[in-house]
C-alpha positions in Angstrom: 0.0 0.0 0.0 1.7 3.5 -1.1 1.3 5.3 2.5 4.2 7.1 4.6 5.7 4.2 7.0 7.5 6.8 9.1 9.0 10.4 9.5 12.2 11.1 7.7 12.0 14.2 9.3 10.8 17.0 11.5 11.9 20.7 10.6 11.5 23.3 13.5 12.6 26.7 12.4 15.0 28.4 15.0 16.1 32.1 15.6 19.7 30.7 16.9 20.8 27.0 15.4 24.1 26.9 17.9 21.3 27.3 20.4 18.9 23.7 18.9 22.3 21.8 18.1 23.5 22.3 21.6 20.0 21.6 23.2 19.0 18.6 20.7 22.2 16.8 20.9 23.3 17.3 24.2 20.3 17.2 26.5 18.3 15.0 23.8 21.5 13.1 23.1 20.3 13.2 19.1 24.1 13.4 17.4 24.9 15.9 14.4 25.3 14.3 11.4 24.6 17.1 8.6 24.5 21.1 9.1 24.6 22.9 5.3 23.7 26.4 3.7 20.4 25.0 3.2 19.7 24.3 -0.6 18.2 26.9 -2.6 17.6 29.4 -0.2 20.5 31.9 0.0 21.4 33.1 4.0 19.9 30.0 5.6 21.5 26.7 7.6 19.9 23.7 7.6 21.2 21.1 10.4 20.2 17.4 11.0 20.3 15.3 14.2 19.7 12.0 13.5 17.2 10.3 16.2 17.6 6.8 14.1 18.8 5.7 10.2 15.5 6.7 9.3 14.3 9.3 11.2 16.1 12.9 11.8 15.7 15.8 13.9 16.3 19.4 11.4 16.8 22.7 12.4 16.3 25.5 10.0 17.8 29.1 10.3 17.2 31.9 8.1 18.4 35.5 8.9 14.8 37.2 9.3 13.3 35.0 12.3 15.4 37.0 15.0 12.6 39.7 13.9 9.2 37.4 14.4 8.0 37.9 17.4 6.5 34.2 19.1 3.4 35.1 20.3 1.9 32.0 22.7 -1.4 30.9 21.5 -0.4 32.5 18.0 2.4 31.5 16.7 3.3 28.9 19.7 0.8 26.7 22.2 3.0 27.2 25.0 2.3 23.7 26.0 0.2 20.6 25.0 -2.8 22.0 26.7 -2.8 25.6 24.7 -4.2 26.6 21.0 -2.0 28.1 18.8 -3.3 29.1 14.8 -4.6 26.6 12.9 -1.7 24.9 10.8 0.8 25.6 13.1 3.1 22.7 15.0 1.1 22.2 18.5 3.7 19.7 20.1 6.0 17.0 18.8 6.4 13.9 20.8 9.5 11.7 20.1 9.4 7.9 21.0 11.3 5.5 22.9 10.9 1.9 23.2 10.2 1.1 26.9 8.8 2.8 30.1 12.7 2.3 31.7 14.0 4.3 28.4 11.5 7.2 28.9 11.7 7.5 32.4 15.7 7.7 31.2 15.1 10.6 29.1 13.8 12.2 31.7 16.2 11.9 33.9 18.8 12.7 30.9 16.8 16.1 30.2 16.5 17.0 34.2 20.5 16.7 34.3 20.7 19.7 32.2 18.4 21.6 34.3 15.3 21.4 32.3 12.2 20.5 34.2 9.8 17.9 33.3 6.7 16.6 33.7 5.9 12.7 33.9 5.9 9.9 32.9 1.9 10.2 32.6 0.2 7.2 31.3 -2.8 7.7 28.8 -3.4 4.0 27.9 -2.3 4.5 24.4 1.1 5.5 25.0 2.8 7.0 28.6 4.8 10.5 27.9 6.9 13.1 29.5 6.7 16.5 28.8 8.8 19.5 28.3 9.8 22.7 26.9 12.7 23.2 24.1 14.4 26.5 22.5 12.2 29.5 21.0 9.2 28.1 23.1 8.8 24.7 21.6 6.6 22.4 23.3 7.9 18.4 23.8 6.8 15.6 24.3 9.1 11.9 24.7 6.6 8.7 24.4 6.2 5.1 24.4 3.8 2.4 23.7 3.6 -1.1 24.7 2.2 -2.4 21.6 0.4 -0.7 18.1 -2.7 1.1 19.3 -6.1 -0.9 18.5 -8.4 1.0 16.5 -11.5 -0.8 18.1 -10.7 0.8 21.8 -9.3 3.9 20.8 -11.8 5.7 18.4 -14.5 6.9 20.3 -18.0 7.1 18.2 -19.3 10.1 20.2 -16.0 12.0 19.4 -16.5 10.9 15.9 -19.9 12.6 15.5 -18.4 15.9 17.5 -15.7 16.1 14.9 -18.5 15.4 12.2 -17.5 12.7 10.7 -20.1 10.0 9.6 -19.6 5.9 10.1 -19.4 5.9 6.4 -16.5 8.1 6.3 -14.8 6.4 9.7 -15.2 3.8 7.6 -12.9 5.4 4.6 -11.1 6.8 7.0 -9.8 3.9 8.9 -9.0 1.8 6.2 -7.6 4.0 3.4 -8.3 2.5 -0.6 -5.4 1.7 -1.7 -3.5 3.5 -4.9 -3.5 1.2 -7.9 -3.4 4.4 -10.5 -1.0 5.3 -13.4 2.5 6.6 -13.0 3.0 9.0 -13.6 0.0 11.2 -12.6 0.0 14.6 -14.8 0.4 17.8 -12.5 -3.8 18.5 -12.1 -4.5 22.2 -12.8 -4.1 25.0 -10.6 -6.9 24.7 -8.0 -7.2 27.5 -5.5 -9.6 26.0 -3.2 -6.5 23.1 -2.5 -3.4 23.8 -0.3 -0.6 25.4 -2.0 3.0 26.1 -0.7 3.6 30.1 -1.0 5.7 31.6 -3.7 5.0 34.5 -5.6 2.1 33.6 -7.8 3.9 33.9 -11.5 6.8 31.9 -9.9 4.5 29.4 -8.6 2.5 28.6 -11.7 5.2 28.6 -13.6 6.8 25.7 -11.2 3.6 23.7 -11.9 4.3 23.5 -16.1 7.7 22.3 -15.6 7.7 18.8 -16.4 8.8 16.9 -13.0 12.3 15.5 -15.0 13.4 18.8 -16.0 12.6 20.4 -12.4 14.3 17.3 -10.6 17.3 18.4 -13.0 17.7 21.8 -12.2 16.2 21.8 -9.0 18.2 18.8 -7.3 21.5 19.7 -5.4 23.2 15.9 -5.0 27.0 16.6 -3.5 27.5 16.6 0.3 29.3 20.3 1.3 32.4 18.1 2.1 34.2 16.2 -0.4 35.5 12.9 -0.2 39.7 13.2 1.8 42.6 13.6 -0.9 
């Protein structure tokens, strides 16, 4: 089944990226393994922690941020219990395998003087909590097995989120894609999401055929070459 199997990574935005290395790596203990003038997009670093082979940490930092002011409930939720705008990152829980290696992290992340609340178990998964740099809000979880659909989606939250059996039906069991390849760009549609460019820029993206912008678009060489 074509479907995402996992997160290759998550990219927080950060006004200082000394200040989310040192924070990520040491009190996280995630290693450094890339940090790069971030492709395409002159004045900004792009760093990677990796968390496993197939999963990394990335911190972006572009010259402007300094200047954005994080406003809680706006721009930030402050903590897992706090709105912030719609779109926006609420909280990001990592995982660990066992209760021993979460209580672990927590006791890793106290050492360096951060408080923390937890473990607290929710039946699905037990979790600390935490705040990082520029205000992020944290989470470290784990889960002693997959979580069972038939427990855990609750028919009266279904109908307050207004969505019918028939669709929790969809829902829960995705159709599968057995299309063409490849699929044709569709036509501009402004009632879908769209990333932001400047309009001409953008719709002119959308008529280049996806070999030629994979071409001119891709940047394949790692900043350091191989030793002499």
């Amino acid at each position: 089944m074509t479907q995402p199997n996992g997160i290759h990574h998550l990219a927080f935005m950060a006004s200082d990226i000394k200040k989310h290395i040192a924070f990520f790596s040491e009190v996280m203990g995630c290693p450094l393994v890339a940090i790069f003038d971030m492709h395409g997009v002159p004045g900004a670093l792009h760093a990677f922690l990796r968390m496993n082979d197939h999963g990394y940490f990335s911190i972006v930092q572009m010259p402007q941020v300094a200047d954005i002011p994080i406003e809680i409930g706006k721009t930030h939720a402050g903590s897992g219990g706090l709105p912030s705008a719609a779109g926006t990152l609420q909280h990001v829980a990592f995982r660990v395998d066992t209760p021993e290696q979460l209580v672990a992290m927590r006791d890793r992340i106290r050492s360096h003087g951060i408080n923390v609340i937890g473990p607290i178990d929710h039946g699905m998964c037990s979790s600390i909590y935490f705040a990082g740099p520029d205000q992020m809000t944290l989470e470290v979880a784990t889960s002693a097995e997959p979580v069972d659909p038939a427990k855990w989606i609750d028919p009266a939250v279904l109908a307050k989120a207004g969505i019918s059996p028939e669709e929790a039906a969809r829902f829960k069991a995705p159709t599968a894609y057995t299309g063409p390849s490849p699929v044709p760009q569709p036509a501009y549609d402004p009632a879908k999401p769209h990333m932001v460019y400047p309009p001409e820029v953008y719709q002119q993206m959308l008529k280049i055929p996806d070999e030629v912008l994979t071409k001119s678009a891709s940047y394949t060489a790692p900043p350091v070459g191989e030793p002499a």
